[in-house]
N, C-alpha and C positions, 0 to 999 in steps of 0.2 A: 376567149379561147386560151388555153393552158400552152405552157411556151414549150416547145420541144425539147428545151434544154433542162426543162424541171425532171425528167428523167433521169438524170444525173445530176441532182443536185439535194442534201441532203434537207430536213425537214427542221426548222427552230420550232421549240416549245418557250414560249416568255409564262412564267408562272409569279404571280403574286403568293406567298403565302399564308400572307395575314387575310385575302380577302375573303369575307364572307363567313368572318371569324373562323376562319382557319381551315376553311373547307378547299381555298387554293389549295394548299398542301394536299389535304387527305385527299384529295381529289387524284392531283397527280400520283400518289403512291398507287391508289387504285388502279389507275390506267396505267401505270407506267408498264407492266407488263405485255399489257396488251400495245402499246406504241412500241415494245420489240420485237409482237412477234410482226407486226405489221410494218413495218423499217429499217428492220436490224439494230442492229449494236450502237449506242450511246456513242457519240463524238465529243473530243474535247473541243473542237470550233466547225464552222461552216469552210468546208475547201471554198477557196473563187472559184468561180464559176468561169467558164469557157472563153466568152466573150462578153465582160459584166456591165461593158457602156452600150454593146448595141441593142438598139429599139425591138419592142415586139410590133410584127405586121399590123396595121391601118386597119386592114380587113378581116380583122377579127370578127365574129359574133357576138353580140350583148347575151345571149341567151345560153344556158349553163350547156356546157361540154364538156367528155371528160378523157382525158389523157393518162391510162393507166402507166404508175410509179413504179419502177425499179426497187428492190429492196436494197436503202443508200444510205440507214444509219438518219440519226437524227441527234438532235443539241441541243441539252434542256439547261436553260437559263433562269436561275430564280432573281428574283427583285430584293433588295435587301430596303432599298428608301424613295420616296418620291422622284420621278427621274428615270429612274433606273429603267423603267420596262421604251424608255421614250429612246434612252440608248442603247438598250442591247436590241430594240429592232431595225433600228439605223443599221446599226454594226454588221447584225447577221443578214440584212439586203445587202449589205456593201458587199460584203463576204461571200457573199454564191448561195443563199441559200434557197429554195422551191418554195416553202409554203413557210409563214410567219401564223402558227397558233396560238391564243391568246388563252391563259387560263385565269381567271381573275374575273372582275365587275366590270360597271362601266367607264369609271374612272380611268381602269388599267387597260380598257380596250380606248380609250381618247389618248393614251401615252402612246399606245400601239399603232393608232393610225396616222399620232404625229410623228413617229420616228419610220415608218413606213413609208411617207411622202418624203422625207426628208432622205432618205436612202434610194429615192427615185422610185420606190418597188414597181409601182405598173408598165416604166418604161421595161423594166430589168424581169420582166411573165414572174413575182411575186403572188403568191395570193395570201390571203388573209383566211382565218377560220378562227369560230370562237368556240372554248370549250366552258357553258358559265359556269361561276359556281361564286360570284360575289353577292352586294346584297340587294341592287336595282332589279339588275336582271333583265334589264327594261328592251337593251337592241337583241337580246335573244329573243325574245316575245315576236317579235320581226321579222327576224333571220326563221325561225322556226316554227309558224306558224300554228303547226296542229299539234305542239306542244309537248308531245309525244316521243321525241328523237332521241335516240338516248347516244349516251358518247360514245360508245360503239359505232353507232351506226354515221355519226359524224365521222370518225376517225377513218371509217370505210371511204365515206365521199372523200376525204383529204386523200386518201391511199388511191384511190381510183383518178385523181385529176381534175376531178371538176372544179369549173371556176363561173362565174359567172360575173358580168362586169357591169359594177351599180356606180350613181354617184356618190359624190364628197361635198358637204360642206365647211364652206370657214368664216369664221369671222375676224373682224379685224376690230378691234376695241382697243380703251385707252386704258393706260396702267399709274399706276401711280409712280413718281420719282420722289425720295426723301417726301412722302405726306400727300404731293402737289400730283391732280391728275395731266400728265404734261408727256406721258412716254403711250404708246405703242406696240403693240403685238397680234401679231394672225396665229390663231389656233384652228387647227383643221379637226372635223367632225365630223361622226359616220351615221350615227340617232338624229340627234335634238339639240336645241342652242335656243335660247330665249332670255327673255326679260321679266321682271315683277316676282312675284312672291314664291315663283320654282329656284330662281337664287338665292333668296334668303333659305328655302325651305332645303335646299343642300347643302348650303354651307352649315344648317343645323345639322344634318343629320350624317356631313364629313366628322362633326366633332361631339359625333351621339355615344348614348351609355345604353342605347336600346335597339342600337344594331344589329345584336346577337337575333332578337324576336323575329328577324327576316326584313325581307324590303317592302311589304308590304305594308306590314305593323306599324316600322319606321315610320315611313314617308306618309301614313295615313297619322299618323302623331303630331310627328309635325307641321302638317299643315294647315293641323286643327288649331294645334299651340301656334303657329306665325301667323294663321287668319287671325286669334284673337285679338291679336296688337299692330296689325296689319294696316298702314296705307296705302291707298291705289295711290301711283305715281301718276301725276299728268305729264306724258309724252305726245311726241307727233311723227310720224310715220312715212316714208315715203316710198314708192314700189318701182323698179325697174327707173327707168330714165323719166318717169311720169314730173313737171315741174311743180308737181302741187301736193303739199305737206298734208294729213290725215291727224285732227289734234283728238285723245282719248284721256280717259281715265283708266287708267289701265290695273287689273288685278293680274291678267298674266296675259305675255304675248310670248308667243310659240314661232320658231320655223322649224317646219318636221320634215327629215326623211326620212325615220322611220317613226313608228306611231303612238309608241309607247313610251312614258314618262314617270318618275315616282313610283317604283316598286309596282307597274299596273296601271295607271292612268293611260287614258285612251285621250289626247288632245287632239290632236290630229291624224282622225282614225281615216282619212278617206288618201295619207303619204302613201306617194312611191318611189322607192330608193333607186328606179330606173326610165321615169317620166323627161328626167334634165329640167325639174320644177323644185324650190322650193315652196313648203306646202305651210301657208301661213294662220293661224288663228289669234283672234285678236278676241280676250274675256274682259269685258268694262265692268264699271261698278259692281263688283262682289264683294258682298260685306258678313258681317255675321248673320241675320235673318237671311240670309243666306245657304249657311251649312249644312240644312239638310238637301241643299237639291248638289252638294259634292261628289253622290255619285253617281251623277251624269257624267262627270267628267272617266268615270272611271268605264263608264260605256259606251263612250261617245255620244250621247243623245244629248247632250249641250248645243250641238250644232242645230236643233231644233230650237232655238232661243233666237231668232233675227234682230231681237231690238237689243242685245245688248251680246253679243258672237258673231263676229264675223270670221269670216273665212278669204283669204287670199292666193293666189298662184303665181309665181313670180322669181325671174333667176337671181334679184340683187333686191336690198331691202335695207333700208336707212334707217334709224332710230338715234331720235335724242330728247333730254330732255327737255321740256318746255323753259322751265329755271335752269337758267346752267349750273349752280351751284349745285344742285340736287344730285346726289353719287348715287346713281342707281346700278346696282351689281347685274349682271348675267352668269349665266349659265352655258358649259357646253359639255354633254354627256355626263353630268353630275359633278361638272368641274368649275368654279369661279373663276375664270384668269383674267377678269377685269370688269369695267365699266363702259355704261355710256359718257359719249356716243360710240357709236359702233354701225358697221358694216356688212351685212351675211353676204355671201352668195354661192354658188351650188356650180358643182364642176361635174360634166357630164361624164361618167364611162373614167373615172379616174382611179377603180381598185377594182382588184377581182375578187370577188367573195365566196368561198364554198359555202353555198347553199344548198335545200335537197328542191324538188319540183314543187313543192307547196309553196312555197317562197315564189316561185314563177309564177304561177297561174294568181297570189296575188298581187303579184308585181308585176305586170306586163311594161317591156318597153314602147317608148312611142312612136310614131312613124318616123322620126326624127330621130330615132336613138336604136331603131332597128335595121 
């Protein structure tokens, strides 16, 4: 439910420029127009807000509502270097602000939903909205279902109040100190986080020259090029409090909340971002004799493989490697920020997202989360 004090409080734009070779920007010149005539007037900052520690009510609804906005002026923030989108949306929840919009990819929406959490936004009726325009594109896919939405008509639901309130994933993985995997960090996440050859194939395509082709071209590039000199890791797995470790060979392992991965892949096409489940797939020996059945993955019909696809549900989820010496990287929303071993787990009802009803009817909450 939308916090009654978002009424009065003015609206953040976090914009990447570079993303999506540049289409951040042109993006927001485009719309910029249209976010005044539907907000008013440009602010230099977010006024605080009324009363910025206290909680929103327990008895909210999970299910989209919407609280028409005020015309209160909004605060476009552009990102100049990595970082940057993860503090100026801390900042602008500290500062009072209604709604944190994300113009950028997915990278710049995982800076977004860590400086969101870190700004308290869900205690503080924050919502979140994405406007995409980088090069995955992948939690839009999600968020927007039938594809069709156009920034107008987002900007409408942002202006109208709705919010709807899904889960958060995070993990908590090891980092390197001076070389030695020996340090620690929890990265929160609003898509996807996984293991195996979607980390390598990101961090290719963080430091790609063929970006510009789209996310789809990319991410279908390289995973041809990282399949070809690809080893499946052997890892072992463990689900919720269960004592008993799961050993694989693993080409990719997935926890999804939302469904889509690599510019379009469908890994885990049966996620819901308001179940209070991580939605796990586990891909074993994929090799080169392989590659043509890759776009299964991109329709989901891999889940039709039993002998070597599984599928999991589950709020907490263990991974390491078999060799401890083995540095196997992860991924979260297109981000690397460490290694195994590592820890996921899913936080119910922790953001509120403008979404439109398509989003709803495929995301139904559970009895437990409604």
């Amino acid at each position: 439910m939308a916090d009654s004090r978002t009424s009065t409080r003015p609206v953040a734009f976090v914009i990447n420029p570079v993303s999506g070779a540049g289409a951040g920007l042109s993006t927001w010149k485009k719309i910029r127009p249209l976010v005044e005539h539907r907000f008013g007037t440009a602010r230099a900052h977010c006024a605080p807000s009324s009363s910025p520690s206290s909680p929103v009510s327990s008895e909210s609804t999970p299910n989209q509502v919407a609280t028409p906005q005020s015309v209160v002026g909004f605060v476009e923030l552009l990102t100049a270097a990595q970082g940057d989108a993860w503090r100026l949306t801390r900042e602008a929840v500290e500062n009072g602000c209604s709604a944190v919009v994300c113009l950028g990819g997915d990278g710049t929406v995982n800076e977004v939903v860590n400086g969101y959490m870190e700004g308290d936004g869900h205690e503080r009726g924050v919502r979140f909205a994405l406007l995409p325009c980088g090069t995955g594109g992948d939690l839009a896919r999600t968020l927007y279902p039938d594809n069709s939405i156009s920034h107008t008509e987002i900007l409408d639901l942002i202006a109208a109040g709705v919010a709807v309130e899904c889960d958060l994933g995070s993990v908590r993985c090891t980092t390197l100190v001076d070389g030695s995997p020996t340090g620690s960090t929890v990265r929160y996440w609003l898509n996807m986080s996984g293991v195996g050859i979607g980390g390598a194939v990101c961090h290719a395509v963080n430091h790609s020259s063929v970006k510009w082709l789209g996310g789809r071209i990319a991410f279908l590039y390289h995973t041809i090029a990282t399949t070809l000199r690809w080893k499946n890791r052997r890892l072992r797995y463990r689900l919720d409090e269960s004592p008993d470790w799961i050993e694989a060979t693993v080409y990719m392992l997935v926890a999804g909340n939302g469904r889509y991965q690599g510019g379009g892949m469908k890994p885990v096409p049966q996620a819901n971002m308001r179940n209070g489940l991580l939605d796990v797939v586990v891909i074993e020996d994929f090799g080169l004799l392989d590659l043509p059945q890759l776009h299964r993955i991109y329709d989901g019909s891999h889940l039709d493989s039993p002998d070597r696809v599984y599928r999991h549900q589950c709020a907490r989820l263990l991974v390491e490697p078999l060799d401890p010496a083995d540095r196997v990287y992860l991924e979260t929303d297109g981000e690397t920020p460490g290694l195994l071993p590592a820890e996921w787990r899913i936080h119910p009802r922790q953001i509120r997202v403008v979404a439109p009803a398509s989003f709803l009817e495929q995301h139904p909450a559970s009895a437990t989360q409604s």
